[in-house]
VEXDREN-2710 file (C-alpha; in Angstrom, 1 decimal):
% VEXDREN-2710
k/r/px/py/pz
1/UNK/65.0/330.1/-41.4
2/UNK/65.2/331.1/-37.6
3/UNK/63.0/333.9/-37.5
4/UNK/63.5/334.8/-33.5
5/UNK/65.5/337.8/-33.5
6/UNK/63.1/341.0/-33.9
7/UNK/64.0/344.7/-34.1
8/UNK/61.0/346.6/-32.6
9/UNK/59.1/349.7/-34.5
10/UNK/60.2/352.6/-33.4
11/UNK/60.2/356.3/-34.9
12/UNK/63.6/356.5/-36.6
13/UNK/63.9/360.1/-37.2
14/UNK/64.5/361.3/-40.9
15/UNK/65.0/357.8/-42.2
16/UNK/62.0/357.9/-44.6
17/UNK/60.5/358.7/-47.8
18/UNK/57.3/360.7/-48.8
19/UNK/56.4/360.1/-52.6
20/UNK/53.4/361.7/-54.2
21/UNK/50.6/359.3/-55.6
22/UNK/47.9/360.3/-57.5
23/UNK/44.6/359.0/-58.5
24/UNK/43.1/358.9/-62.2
25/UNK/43.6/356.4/-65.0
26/UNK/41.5/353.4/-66.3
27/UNK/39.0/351.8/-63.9
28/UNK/39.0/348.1/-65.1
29/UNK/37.5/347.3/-61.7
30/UNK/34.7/349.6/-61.9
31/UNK/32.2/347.2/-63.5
32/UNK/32.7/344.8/-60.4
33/UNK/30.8/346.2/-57.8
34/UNK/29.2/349.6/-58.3
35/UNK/31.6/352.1/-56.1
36/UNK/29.7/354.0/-53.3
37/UNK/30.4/357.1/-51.9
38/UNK/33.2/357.7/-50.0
39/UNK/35.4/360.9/-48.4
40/UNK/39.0/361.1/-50.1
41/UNK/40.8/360.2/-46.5
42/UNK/40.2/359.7/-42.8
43/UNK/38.7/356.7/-41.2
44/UNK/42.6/355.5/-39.5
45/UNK/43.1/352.2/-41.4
46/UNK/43.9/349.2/-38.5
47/UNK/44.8/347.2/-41.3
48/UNK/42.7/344.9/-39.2
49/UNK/40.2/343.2/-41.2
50/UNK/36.2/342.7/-40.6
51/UNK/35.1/341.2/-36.4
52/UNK/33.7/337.8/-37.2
53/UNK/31.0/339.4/-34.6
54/UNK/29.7/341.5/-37.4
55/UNK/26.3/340.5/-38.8
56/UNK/26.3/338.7/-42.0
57/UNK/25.2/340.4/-44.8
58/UNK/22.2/338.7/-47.1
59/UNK/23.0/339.8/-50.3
60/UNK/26.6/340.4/-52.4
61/UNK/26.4/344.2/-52.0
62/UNK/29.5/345.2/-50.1
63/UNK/28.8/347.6/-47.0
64/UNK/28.8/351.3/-46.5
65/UNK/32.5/352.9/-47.5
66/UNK/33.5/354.1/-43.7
67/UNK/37.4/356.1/-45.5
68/UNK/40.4/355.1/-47.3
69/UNK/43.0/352.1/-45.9
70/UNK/46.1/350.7/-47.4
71/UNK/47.0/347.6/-48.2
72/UNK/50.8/347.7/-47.5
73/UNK/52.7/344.6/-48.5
74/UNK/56.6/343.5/-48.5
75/UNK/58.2/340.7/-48.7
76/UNK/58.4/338.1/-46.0
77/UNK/61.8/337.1/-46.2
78/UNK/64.5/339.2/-47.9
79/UNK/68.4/338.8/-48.5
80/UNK/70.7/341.2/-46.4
81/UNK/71.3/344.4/-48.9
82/UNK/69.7/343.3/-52.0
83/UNK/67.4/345.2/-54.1
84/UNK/63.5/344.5/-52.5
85/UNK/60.3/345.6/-54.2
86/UNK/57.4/347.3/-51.7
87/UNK/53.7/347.8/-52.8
88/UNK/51.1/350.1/-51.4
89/UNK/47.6/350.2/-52.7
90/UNK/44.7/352.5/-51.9
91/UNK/41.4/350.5/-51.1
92/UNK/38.3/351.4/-49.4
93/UNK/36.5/349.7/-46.7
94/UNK/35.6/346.5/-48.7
95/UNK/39.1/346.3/-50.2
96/UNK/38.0/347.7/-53.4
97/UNK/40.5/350.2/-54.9
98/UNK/39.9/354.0/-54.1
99/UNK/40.5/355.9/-57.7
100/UNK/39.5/359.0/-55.9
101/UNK/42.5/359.7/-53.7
102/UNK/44.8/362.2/-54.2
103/UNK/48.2/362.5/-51.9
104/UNK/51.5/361.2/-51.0
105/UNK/52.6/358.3/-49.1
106/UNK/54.9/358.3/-46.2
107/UNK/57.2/354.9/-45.9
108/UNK/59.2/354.5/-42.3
109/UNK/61.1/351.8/-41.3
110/UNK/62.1/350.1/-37.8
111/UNK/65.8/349.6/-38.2
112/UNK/67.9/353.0/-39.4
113/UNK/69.9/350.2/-41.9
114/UNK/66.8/350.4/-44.5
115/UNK/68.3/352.3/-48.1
116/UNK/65.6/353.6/-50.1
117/UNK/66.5/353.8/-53.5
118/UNK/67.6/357.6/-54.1
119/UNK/66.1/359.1/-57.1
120/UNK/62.5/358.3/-56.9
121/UNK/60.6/359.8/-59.6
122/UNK/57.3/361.7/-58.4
123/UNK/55.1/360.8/-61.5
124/UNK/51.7/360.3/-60.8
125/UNK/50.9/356.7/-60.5
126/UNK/47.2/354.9/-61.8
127/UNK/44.4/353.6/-59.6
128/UNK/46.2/354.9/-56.3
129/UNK/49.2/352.2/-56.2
130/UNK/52.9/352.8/-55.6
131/UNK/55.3/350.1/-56.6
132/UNK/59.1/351.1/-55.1
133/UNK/61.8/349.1/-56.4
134/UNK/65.2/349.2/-54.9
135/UNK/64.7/349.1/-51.0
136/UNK/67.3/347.3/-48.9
137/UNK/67.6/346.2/-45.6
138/UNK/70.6/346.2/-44.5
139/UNK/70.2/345.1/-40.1
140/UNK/69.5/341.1/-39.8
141/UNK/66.4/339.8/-37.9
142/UNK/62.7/340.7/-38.0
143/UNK/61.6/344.0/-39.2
144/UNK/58.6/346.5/-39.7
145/UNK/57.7/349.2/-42.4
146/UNK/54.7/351.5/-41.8
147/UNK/52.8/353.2/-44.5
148/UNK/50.8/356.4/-43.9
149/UNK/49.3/359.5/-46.0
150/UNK/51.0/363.0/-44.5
151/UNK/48.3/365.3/-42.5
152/UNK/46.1/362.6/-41.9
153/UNK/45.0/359.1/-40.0
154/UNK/45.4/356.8/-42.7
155/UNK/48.1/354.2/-41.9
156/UNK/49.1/350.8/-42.5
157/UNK/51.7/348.5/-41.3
158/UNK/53.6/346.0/-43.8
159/UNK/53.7/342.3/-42.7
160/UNK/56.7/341.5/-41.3
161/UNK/59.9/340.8/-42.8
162/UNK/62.4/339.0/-41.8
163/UNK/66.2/339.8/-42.6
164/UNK/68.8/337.2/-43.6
165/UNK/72.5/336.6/-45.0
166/UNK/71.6/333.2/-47.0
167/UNK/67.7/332.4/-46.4
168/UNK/67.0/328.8/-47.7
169/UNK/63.3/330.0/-48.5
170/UNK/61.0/332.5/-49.5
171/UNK/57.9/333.0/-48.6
172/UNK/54.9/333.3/-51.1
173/UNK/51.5/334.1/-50.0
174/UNK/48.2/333.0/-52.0
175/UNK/44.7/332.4/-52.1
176/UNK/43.6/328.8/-53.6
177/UNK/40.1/329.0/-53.6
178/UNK/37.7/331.9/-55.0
179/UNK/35.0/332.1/-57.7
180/UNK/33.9/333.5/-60.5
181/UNK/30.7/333.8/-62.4
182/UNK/31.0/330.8/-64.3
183/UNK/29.8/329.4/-60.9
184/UNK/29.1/331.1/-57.8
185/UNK/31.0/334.1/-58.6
186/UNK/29.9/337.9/-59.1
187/UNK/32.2/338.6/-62.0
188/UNK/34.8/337.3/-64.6
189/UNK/37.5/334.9/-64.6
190/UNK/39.8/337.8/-65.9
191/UNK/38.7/340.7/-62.9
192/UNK/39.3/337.3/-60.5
193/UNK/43.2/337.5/-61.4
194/UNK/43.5/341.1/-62.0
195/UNK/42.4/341.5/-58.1
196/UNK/44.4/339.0/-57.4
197/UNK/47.4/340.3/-59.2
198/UNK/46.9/344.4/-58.9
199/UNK/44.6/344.8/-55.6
200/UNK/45.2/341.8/-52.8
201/UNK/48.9/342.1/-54.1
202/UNK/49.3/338.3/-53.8
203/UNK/51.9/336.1/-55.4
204/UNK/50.1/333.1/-56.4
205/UNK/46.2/332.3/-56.9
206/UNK/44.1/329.9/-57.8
207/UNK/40.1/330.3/-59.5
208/UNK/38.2/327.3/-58.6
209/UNK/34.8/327.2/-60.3
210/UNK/32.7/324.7/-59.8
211/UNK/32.6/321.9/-62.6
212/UNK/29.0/322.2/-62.1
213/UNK/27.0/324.7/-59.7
214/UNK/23.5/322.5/-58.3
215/UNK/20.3/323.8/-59.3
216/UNK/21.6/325.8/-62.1
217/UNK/22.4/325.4/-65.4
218/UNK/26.5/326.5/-64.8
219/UNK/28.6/324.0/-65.9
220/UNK/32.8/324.3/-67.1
221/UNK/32.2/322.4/-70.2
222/UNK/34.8/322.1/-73.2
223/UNK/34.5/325.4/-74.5
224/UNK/34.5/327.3/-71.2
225/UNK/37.7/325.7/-69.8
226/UNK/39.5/326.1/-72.9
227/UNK/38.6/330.3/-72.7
228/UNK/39.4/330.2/-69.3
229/UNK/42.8/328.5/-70.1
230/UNK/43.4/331.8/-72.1
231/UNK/42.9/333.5/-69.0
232/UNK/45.4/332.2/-66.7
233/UNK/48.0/332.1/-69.7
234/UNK/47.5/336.1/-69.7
235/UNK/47.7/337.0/-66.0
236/UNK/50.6/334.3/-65.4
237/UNK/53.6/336.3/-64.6
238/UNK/56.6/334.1/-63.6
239/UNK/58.6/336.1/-61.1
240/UNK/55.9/338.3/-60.5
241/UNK/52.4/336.7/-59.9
242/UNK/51.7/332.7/-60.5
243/UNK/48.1/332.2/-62.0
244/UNK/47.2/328.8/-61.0
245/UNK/44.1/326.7/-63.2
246/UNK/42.0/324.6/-61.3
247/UNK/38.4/324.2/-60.4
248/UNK/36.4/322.6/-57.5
249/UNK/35.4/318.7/-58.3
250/UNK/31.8/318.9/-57.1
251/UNK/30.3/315.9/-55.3
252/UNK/27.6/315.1/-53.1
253/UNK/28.4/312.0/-52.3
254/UNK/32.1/312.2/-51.5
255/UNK/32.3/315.5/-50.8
256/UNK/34.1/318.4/-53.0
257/UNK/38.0/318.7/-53.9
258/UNK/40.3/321.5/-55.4
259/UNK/42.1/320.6/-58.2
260/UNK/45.3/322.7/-59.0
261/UNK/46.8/321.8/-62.7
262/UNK/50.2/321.4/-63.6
263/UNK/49.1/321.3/-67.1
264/UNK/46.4/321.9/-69.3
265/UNK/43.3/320.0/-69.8
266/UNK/41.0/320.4/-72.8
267/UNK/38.1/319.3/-70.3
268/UNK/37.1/319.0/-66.7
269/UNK/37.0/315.8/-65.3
270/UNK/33.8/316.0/-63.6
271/UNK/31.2/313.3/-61.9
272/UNK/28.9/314.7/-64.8
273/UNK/31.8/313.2/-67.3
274/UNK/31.9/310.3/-64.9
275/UNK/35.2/310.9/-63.4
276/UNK/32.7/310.3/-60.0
277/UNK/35.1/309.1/-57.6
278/UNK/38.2/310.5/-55.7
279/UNK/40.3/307.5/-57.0
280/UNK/39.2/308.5/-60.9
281/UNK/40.2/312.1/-60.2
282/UNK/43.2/312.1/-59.4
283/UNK/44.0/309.4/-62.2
284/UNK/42.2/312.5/-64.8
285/UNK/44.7/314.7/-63.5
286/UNK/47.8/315.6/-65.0
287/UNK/51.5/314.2/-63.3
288/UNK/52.3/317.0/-60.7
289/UNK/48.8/318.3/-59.9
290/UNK/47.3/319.3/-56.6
291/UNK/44.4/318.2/-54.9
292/UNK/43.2/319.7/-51.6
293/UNK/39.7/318.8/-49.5
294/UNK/37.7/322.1/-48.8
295/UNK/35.6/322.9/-45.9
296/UNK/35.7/319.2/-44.8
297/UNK/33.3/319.8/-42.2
298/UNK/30.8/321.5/-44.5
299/UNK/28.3/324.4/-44.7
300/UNK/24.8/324.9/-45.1
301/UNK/26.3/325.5/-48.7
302/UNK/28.9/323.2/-49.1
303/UNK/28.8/319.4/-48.6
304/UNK/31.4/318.0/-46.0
305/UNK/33.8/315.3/-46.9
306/UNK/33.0/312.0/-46.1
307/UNK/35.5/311.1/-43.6
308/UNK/35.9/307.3/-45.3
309/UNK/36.5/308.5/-48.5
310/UNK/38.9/311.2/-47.7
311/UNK/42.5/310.2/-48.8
312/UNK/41.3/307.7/-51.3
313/UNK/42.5/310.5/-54.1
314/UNK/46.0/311.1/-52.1
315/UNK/45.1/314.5/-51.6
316/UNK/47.9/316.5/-50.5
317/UNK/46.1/319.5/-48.9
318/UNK/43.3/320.0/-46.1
319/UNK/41.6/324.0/-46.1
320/UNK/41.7/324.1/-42.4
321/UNK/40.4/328.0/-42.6
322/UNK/38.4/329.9/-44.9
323/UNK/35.8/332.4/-44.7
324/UNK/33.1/329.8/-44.4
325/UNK/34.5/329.1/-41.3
326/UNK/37.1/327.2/-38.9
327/UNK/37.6/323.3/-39.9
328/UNK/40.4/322.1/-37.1
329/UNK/38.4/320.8/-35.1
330/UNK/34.4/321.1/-33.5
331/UNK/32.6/324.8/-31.5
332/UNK/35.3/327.5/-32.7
333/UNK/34.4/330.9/-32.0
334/UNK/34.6/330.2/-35.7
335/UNK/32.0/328.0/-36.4
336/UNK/31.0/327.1/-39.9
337/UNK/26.9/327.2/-40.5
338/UNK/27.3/323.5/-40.3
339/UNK/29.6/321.4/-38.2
340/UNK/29.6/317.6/-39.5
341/UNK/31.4/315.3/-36.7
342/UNK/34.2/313.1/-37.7
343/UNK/34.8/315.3/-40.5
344/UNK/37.2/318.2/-39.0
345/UNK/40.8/318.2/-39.5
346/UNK/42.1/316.4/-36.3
347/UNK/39.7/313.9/-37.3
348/UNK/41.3/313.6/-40.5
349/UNK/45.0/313.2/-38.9
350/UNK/43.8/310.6/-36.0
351/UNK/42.5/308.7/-39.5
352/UNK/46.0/308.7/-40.7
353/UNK/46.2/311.5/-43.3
354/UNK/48.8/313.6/-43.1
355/UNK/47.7/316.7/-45.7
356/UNK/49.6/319.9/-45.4
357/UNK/47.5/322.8/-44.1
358/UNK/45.9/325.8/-46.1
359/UNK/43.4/328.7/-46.1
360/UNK/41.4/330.4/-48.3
361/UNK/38.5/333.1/-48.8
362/UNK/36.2/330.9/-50.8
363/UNK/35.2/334.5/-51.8
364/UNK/32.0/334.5/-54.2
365/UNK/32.3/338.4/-54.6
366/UNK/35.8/337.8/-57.2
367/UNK/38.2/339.6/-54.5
368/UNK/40.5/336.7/-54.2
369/UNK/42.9/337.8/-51.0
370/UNK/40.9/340.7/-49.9
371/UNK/42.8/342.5/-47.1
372/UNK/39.3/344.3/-45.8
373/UNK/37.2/341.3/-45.9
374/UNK/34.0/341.1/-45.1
375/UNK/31.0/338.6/-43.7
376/UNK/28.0/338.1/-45.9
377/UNK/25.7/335.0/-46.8
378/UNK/27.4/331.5/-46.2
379/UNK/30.7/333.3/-45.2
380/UNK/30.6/334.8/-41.9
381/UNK/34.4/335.9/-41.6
382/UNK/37.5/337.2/-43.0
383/UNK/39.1/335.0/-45.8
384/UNK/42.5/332.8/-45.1
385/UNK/46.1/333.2/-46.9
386/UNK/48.1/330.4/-47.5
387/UNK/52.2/330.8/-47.3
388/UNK/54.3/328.4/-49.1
389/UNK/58.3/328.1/-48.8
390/UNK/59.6/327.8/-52.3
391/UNK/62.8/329.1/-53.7
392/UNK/61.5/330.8/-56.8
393/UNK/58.2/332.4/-57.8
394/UNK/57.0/330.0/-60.7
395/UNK/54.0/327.8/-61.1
396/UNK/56.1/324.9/-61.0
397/UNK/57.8/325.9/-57.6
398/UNK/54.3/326.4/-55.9
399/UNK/52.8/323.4/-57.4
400/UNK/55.9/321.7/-55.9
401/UNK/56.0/323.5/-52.3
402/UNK/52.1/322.2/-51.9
403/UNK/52.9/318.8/-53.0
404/UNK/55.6/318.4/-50.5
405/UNK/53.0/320.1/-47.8
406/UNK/55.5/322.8/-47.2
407/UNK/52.9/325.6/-46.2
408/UNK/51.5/326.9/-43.6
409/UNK/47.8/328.6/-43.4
410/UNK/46.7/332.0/-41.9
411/UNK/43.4/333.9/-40.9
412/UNK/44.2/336.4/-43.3
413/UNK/47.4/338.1/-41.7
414/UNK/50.7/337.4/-43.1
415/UNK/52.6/336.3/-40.5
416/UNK/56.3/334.8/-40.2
417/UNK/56.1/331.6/-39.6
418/UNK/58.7/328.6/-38.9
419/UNK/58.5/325.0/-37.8
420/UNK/60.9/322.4/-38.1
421/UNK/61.3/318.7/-36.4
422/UNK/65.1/317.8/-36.4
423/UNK/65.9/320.7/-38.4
424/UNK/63.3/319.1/-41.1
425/UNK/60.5/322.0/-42.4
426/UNK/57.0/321.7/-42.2
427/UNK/55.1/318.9/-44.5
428/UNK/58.4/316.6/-44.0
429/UNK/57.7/312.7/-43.3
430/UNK/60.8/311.4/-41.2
431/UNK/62.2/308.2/-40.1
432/UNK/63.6/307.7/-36.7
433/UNK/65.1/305.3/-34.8
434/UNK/62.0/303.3/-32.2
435/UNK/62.9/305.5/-29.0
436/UNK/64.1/308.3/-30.6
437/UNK/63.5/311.9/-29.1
438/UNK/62.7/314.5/-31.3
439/UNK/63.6/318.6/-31.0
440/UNK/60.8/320.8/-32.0
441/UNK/61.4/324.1/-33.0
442/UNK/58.6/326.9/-33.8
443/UNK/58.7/330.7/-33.9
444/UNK/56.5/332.7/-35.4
445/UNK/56.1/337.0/-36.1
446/UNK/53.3/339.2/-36.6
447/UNK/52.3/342.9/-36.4
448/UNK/50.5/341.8/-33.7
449/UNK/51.4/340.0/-30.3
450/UNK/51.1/336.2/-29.9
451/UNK/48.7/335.3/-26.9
452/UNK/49.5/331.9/-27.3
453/UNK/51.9/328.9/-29.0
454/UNK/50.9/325.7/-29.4
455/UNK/53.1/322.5/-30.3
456/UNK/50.0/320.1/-31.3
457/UNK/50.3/316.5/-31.2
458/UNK/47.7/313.0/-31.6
459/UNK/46.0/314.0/-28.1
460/UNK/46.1/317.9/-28.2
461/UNK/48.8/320.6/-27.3
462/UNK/52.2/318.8/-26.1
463/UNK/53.7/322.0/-25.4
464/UNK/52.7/325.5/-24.8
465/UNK/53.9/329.4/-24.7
466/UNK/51.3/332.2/-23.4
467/UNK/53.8/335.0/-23.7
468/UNK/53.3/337.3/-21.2
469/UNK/54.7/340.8/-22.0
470/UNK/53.9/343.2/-24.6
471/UNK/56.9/342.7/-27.2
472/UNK/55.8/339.2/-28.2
473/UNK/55.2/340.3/-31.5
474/UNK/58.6/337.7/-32.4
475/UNK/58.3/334.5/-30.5
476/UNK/60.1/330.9/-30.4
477/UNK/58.7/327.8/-28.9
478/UNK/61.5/324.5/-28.4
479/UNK/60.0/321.3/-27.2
480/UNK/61.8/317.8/-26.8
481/UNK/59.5/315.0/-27.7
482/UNK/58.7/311.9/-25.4
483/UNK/60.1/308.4/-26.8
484/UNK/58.8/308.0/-30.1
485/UNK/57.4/304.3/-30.2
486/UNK/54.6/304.3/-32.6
487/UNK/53.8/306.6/-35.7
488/UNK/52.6/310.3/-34.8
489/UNK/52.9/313.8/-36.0
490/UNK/53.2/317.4/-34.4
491/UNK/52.1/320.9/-36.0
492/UNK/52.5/324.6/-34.9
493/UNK/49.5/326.8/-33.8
494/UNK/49.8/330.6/-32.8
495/UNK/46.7/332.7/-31.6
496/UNK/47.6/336.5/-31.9
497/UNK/46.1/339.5/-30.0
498/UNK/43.4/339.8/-31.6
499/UNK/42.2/336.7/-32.2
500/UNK/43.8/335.8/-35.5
501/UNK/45.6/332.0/-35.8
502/UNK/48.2/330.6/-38.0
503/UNK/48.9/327.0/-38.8
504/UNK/52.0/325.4/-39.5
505/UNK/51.6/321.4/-42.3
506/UNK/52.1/318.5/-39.7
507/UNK/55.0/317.0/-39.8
508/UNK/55.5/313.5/-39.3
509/UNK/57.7/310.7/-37.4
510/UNK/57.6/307.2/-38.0
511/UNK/59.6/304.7/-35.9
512/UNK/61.5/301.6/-37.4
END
């Protein structure tokens, strides 16, 4: 995908567009959280979501509306001069949507090759979203659009994009790991998707009730999955947005698991059911489903995974992030409320698993992807994204990118990210000769600048980049393994400017 070359943002003179939006229309959101006061602008959006330093808040009230942001959102890999659709949505301080604004957006790109499409009709728009179809890039390499509201502070830069003749892969991004009220949850199954879908502006997601919540009387029986089947059916949107089923397999003794369907089931296979085992889950499951570990090292909420049992289900995916907290590896300026030893992610891969990496929200407020997340309760920081390479935007082609581990996990940004060990992409299993020397290649893009690079190996960070100038918002890191004599693997880790990290799936070399 060779995502190094970068075109910087700079003011490009009359190359943009200014297009009218106004508020009004239906509030389907409105029953969610009760809207608090807020001015119509100000408050210069950073795009930058909640400090993990804030104090939590007790209770599932969102906080004070501080002025109107935009979430701005492109996508991450486009083909040279063809047609591209760009989204901008108005949301307040908690990422909910801001039906009160009234004015016009201002789009500006970093390379004078962008086209915007020429006869752009001015009709108001509902809820304070623009959707602009027809927008081509037409300069190769890694570029920038920035959103912002004429005569006032409100601004938002697009995640990057990178520009290419013949890309092999897109790049999706998704949430796999919210919920709703059927369990934790604030609100229904259906707001769940329509955030997902209308407000986050993601591509894929995934609701992940609990089978059963402890201590209450919440349980996905027959009926219930069979209405919430109903639900993903009508948000599904293949080619648009990919509304995954699934739920979280709730155990105690084993710890939990995500279940992602590839096909209907009239009932959840549950440790209530007796499906109580990792090894009986995954047989309940239909051919083609994902199953992931969450929060392996646990919470004062959430049970952590028991190291020996992890694996014994072929689980394909580890959460590594999520707005519980970080999971890598032990005392992270990201610590979960409870850290269990042995049961991180590097503990995992010493084991012998090799899962591909992802990261979530684990929101309980139904804002699946929130791009203005915030700390409360059990979940202390902003929620993860999880990017999968895939060549078209169907359920079937997600299902298939996590299965083969091709993903990569975020802290919420959506950053560019590549890795690739003899030219193979993240996730890939290879075979090489006892002796054999392998080339890594890593690169990654942000909005932001990288602080550091990190090619990560059995016994830490094999090789590293600590970028020192203040263009390292595009980066590449090559490495050159020693002789490969026993099994290992390697994956990509990038710490930004302000603090934010992205992961790339190990990938892994066995000699023989």
């Amino acid at each position: 995908m060779a995502i190094s070359s970068r075109t910087s943002l700079v003011p490009t003179g009359g190359n943009q567009i200014t297009i009218p939006v106004f508020g009004g229309g239906l509030r389907p959101f409105a029953t969610l959280i009760a809207l608090l006061s807020v001015a119509a602008c100000g408050g210069g959006g950073t795009g930058e979501q909640a400090s993990p330093s804030e104090a939590p808040v007790e209770d599932h009230t969102p906080p004070a509306e501080r002025g109107t942001y935009l979430n701005f959102v492109a996508p991450s890999v486009v083909r040279t001069g063809e047609p591209q659709k760009v989204e901008l949505r108005v949301i307040t301080q908690a990422g909910l949507p801001q039906y009160d604004f009234e004015g016009a957006f201002r789009i500006e790109p970093s390379s004078p090759q962008v086209e915007f499409p020429k006869n752009v009709v001015m009709e108001p728009t509902k809820e304070g979203s623009l959707v602009l179809q027809g927008v081509k890039f037409g300069e190769r390499g890694v570029q920038f659009l920035r959103g912002s509201v004429p005569g006032d502070t409100v601004q938002q830069l697009a995640n990057p994009i990178v520009v290419m003749d013949d890309p092999e892969w897109n790049i999706y991004w998704g949430d796999l790991n919210g919920h709703s009220d059927l369990s934790s949850g604030v609100r229904s199954p259906g707001l769940y998707y329509w955030y997902a879908k209308s407000v986050a502006l993601l591509d894929f997601v995934a609701l992940t009730d609990n089978d059963h919540l402890a201590d209450t009387d919440k349980v996905l029986d027959e009926e219930t999955f069979r209405d919430l089947t109903e639900v993903v059916t009508e948000a599904h949107e293949p080619g648009r947005f990919v509304a995954l089923s699934g739920f979280e397999w709730s155990s105690r003794e084993y710890g939990n698991r995500l279940a992602f369907l590839s096909d209907t089931l009239s009932a959840v296979p549950s440790v209530r059911s007796g499906v109580d085992t990792p090894e009986k889950l995954r047989a309940a499951l239909p051919t083609g489903s994902v199953i992931a570990l969450p929060h392996p090292s646990g919470s004062k909420e959430n049970p952590p995974t028991d190291p020996g049992a992890a694996g014994r289900g072929s689980e394909e995916l580890v959460e590594i992030y999520s707005a519980v907290g970080l999971f890598e590896t032990g005392s992270t300026p990201r610590a979960s409320t409870l850290e269990t030893p042995g049961a991180f992610v590097v503990d995992l891969l010493q084991k012998g698993l090799r899962p591909g990496f992802i990261a979530t929200s684990d929101t309980r407020l139904t804002t699946p992807g929130n791009p203005r997340g915030f700390p409360y309760g059990d979940l202390p920081y902003p929620g993860g994204l999880t990017a999968v390479l895939a060549k078209e935007l169907t359920r079937e082609a997600v299902l298939e990118a996590l299965r083969a581990r091709r993903c990569y996990a975020t802290t919420g940004l959506r950053y560019l990210v590549e890795f690739t060990v003899d030219g193979s992409q993240m996730g890939s299993e290879l075979s090489v000769p006892v002796g054999h020397r392998a080339e890594v290649y890593g690169s990654l893009g942000s909005t932001t600048n990288w602080m550091r690079v990190e090619v990560v190996g059995p016994n830490g960070p094999v090789a590293t980049l600590t970028p020192e100038t203040d263009a390292s918002d595009v980066v590449e890191i090559t490495y050159t393994t020693e002789a490969i004599t026993e099994p290992t693997y390697l994956y990509l880790r990038g710490v930004d400017e302000l603090g934010g990290m992205a992961w790339a799936s190990p990938i892994t070399l066995i000699p023989g």
